[in-house]
N, C-alpha and C positions, 0 to 999 in steps of 0.2 A: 476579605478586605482587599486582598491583591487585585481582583477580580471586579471589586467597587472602582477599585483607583486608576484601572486601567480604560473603564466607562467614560469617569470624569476626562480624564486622558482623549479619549477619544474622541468626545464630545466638546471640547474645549470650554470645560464650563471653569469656571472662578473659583477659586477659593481664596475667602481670605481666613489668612491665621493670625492667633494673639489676639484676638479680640474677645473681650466678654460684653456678654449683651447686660445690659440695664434692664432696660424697658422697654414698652413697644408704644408706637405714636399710636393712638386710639382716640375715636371723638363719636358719641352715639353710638356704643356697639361696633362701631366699624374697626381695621385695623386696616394703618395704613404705612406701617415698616417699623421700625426700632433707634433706640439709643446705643451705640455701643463702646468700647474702649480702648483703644490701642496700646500695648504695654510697651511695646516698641518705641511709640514716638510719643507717648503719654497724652495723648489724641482722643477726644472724645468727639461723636459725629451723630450724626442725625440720615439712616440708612430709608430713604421712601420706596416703597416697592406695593406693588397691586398683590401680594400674596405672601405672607408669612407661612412657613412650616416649622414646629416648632417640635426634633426631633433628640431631646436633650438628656435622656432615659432617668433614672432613678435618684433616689435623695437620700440614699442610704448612710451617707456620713453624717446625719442627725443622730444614729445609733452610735453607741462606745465601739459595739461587735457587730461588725459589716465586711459581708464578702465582696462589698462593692469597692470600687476604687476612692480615695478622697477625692476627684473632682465629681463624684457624684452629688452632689448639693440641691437638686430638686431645683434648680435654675430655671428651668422652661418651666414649671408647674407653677411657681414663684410671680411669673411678671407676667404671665396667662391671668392668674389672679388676680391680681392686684390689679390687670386691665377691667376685668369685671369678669372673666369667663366663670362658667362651672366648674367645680370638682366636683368627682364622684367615688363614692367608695374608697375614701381614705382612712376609713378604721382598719383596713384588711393589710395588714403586713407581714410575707409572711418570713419566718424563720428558717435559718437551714438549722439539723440537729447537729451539724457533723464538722465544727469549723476548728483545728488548730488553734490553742489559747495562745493568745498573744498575737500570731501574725494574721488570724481569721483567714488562713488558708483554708477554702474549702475541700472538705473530702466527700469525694464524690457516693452517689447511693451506691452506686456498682460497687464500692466495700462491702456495704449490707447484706446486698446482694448476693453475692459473692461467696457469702457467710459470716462476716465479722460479725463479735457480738458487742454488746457495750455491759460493762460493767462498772458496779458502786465500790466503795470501798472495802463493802466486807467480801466483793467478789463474788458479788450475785447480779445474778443476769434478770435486770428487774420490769425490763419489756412483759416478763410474761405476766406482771401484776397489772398492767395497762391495757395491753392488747396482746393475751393469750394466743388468739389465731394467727395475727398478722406480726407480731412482734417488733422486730426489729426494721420491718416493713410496712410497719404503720405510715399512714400519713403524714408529712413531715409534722402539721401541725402537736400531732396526738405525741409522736417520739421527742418534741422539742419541748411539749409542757411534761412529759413523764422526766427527761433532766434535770428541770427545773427544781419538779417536785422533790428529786431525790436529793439534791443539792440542797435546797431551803429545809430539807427535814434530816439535816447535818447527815447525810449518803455520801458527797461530795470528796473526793479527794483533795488534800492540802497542797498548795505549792508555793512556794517560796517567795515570789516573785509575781503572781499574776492571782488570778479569783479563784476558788475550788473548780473541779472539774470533774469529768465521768472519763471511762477509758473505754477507748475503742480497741477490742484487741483480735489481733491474726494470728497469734499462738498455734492458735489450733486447725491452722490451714494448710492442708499439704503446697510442699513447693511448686508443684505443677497448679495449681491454683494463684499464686503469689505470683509467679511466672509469666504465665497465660492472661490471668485476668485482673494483675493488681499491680504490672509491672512500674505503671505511672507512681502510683502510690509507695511502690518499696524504695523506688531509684529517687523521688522527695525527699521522702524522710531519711533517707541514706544522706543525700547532699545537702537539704537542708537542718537535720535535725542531730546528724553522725548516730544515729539508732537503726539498729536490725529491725523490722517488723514481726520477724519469724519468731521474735525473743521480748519484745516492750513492747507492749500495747500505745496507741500515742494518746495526748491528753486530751480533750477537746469538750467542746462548749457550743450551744446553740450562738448562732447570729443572725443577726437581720439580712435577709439575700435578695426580697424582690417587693414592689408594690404593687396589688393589684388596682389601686384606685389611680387617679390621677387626671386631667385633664377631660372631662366630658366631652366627646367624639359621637357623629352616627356614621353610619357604613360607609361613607364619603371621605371619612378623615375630617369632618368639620367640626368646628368647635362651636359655643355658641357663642361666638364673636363674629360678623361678615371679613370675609378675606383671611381666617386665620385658622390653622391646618393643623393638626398634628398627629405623631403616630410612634409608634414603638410602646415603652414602657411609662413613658411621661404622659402617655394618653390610656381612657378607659373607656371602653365600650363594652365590658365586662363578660368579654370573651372566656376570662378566668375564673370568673364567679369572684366565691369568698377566700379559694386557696387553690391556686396554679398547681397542673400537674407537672413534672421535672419532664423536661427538654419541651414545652411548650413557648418559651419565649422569644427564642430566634426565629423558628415561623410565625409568631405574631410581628416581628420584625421586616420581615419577606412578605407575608403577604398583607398588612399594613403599609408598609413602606412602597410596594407598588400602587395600591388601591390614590394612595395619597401623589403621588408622582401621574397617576394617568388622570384623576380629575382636575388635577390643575391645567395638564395640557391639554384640558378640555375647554379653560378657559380662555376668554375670547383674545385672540393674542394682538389683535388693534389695540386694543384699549390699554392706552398708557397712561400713567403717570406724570403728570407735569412736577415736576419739583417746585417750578419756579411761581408756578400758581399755587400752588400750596401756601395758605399763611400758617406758619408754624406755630404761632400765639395761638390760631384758635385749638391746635390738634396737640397741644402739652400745657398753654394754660399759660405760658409767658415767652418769651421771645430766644430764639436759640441759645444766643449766648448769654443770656441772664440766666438759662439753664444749668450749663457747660460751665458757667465761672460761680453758683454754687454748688456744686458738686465737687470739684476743685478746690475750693475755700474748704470742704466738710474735711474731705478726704485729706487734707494737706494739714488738718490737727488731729487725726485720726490715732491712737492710744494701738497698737499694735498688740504691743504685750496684755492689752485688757481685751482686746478681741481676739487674741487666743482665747484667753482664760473664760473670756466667756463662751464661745464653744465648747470647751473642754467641759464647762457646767451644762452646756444645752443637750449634750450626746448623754454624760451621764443621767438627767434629768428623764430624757426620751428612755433611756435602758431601765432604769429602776422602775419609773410611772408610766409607760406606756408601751411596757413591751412584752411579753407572751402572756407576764396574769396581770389582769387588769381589774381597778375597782373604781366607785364612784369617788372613794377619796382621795386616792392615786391621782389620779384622773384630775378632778378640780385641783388639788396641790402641784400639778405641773402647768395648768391654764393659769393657775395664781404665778404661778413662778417664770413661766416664758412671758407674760407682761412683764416684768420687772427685768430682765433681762433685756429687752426690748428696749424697754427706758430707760434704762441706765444707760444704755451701748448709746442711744441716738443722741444722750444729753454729755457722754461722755466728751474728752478734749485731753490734748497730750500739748505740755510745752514744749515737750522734743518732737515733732513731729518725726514720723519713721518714713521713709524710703515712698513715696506715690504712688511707685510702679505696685511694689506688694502690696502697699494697705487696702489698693481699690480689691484687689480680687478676696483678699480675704473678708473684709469689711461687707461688702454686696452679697458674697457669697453666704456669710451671715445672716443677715436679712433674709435672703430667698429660705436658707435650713430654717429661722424661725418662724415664719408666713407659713408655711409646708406644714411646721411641725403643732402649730395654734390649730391648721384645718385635721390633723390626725385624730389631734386630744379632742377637740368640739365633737367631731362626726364619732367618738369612741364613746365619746359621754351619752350621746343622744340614742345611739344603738343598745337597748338596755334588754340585751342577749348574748348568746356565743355563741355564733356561727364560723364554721371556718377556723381563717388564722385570729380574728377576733375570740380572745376570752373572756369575761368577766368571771369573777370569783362570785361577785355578788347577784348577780343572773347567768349560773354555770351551764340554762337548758336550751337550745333552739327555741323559738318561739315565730312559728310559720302564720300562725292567726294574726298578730301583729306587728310582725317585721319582717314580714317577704316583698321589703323596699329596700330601694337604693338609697344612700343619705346624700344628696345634692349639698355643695356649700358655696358660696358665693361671697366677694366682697362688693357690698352695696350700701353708698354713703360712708366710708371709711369702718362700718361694721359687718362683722362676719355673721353671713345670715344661713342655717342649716334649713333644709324642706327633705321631704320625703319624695320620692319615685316609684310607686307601684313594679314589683317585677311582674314581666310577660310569661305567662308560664301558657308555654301552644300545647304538647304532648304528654311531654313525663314530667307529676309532682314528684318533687323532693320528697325524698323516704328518710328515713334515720340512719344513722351511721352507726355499724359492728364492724369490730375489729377484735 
């Protein structure tokens, strides 16, 4: 980041801060810049530019248990959308096995590695009933539903205060190991937990850590919107397949993130943008400030404490029904339920209105987690296999005859419409997966 910041530096490029984006001006598939918000001077503007890149990573605070940060909210994936772009491969989420309950600090494989083992409550080390060979170095998917398993089939340890858990433990590691290769890990839980490692196993629980679906992209960083870009984690070109291997996403960041910076400054740098020939009515559908002064009007009766709470319902909803086992009931019981969520929140109204500056971020931010979270459940429903981080209980097998497709989702006419994408298979088919 130092190293990003000193570029920008150098290059005297612009940054503005405090702003969250709305939406983007779109008219016929084109994209011709965005809405955004100033929290600062409670400013909403209208940004035209000949090239959006939309670089906004992951939506992982849709989930209860996420290694992601909370401003993760799936924002760029959100107003990509709801422009008309593609999404692809938004069943595939996948899980870390290894997260601190409660803070979803992640603990890294290199524990596993390392030698940690994980054990149930009667203090059995139950990897080896999953994956005998690879155990505890199973793929993250495989070690995050054997948790699971052992938890829902009462394995689970009790805790006072947060959900049952499994135990990850270092007992049995020499100090020159703990030392060497876990010192991150001991000097954590040291400071943040006041526990030995050497002595307490720590408690921990799968979470949600990465999407491999996201914003449909081809090798350009294009989207299929004209003029509108994206790349990192909020974009899929399915580099990752069904389930990312560990430390692949920061080079998909590097070299996305270049790919998407030198075709733009491929583009023809004459051709500007007139603002001022821009009619705005035709590129948002009404005149700017009848824009700006409902959005205003919404936000300024906006129910604060109900759009917590309704988050609070949308995470647990996404964690119970739509996260490592999944079924076709699960599955419709949360697409029933995030429409009512949906409606409720945009019909809601507060006679106290709360504070402008907070309600826009979290209010929008809302929005964008529910949009995100309607394309996960659709495209998990339509997928009627388990491949990957995708499970179903109720279709537990691979099925390569009829689903070696992408699931494409799109918003068209205000309804959300799923198709299929043939994958390119050039050299090596898929084999089955032992562990």
């Amino acid at each position: 980041m130092q190293r990003l910041y000193e570029e920008v530096k150098r290059n005297d490029i612009q940054i503005l801060e405090n702003w969250h984006v709305l939406d983007l001006i779109h008219k016929d598939g084109i994209c011709y810049g965005l809405i955004a918000f100033n929290k600062d001077h409670n400013k909403i503007k209208a940004f035209f530019s000949r090239i959006v890149i939309l670089a906004t990573g992951p939506a992982g605070h849709i989930y209860s248990n996420t290694t992601n940060s909370t401003n993760c909210t799936g924002d760029g994936v959100a107003i990509a959308y709801r422009a008309g772009a593609y999404l692809k491969d938004m069943e595939f989420v996948q899980f870390h096995p290894t997260s601190l309950i409660g803070s979803n600090i992640l603990i890294t494989e290199r524990a596993r590695s390392a030698g940690a083992y994980l054990f149930n409550k009667n203090g059995e080390r139950f990897m080896t009933e999953y994956a005998p060979f690879s155990l505890e170095l199973a793929p993250r998917d495989i070690v995050s539903r054997s948790i699971i398993n052992e938890i829902n089939d009462g394995f689970g340890l009790k805790d006072s205060k947060y959900d049952d858990y499994i135990e990850l433990s270092f007992t049995h590691l020499s100090d020159s190991v703990l030392n060497e290769k876990l010192s991150d890990v001991k000097d954590m839980a040291s400071s943040l937990l006041n526990i030995d490692i050497k002595k307490t196993p720590l408690k921990i629980i799968p979470a949600q850590h990465y999407m491999m679906g996201g914003i449909l992209i081809n090798v350009n960083c294009e989207t299929s919107i004209q003029n509108l870009y994206s790349a990192g984690e909020c974009s899929c070109l399915s580099v990752h397949g069904a389930n990312r291997l560990g430390g692949n996403s920061l080079i998909e960041c590097l070299v996305f993130g270049k790919i998407a910076g030198e075709q733009i400054s491929h583009y023809d740098k004459n051709t500007k943008v007139d603002i001022n020939s821009i009619d705005f009515d035709k590129y948002i559908g009404r005149p700017a400030e009848h824009y700006i002064e409902d959005v205003e009007n919404l936000l300024n009766n906006i129910d604060l404490e109900y759009v917590s709470n309704s988050c609070t319902k949308l995470q647990s909803l996404m964690t119970s029904n739509v996260g490592i086992l999944r079924t076709n009931e699960l599955l419709n019981k949360a697409l029933s339920e995030l429409s009512i969520i949906k409606t409720q929140l945009l019909s809601n109204s507060s006679n106290n209105p709360n504070n402008f500056e907070y309600s826009v971020f979290h209010y929008f931010e809302l929005l964008n987690m529910l949009d995100v979270a309607e394309a996960i459940v659709s495209s998990s429903l339509l997928r009627e296999e388990s491949r990957g981080s995708h499970f179903r209980l109720d279709f537990p097998l691979r099925n390569d005859k009829d689903w070696l497709s992408h699931v494409l989702v799109q918003l068209s006419n205000s309804n959300l419409k799923t198709s299929l994408e043939p994958v390119i298979i050039n050299d090596i088919f898929p084999d089955s997966r032992t562990y």
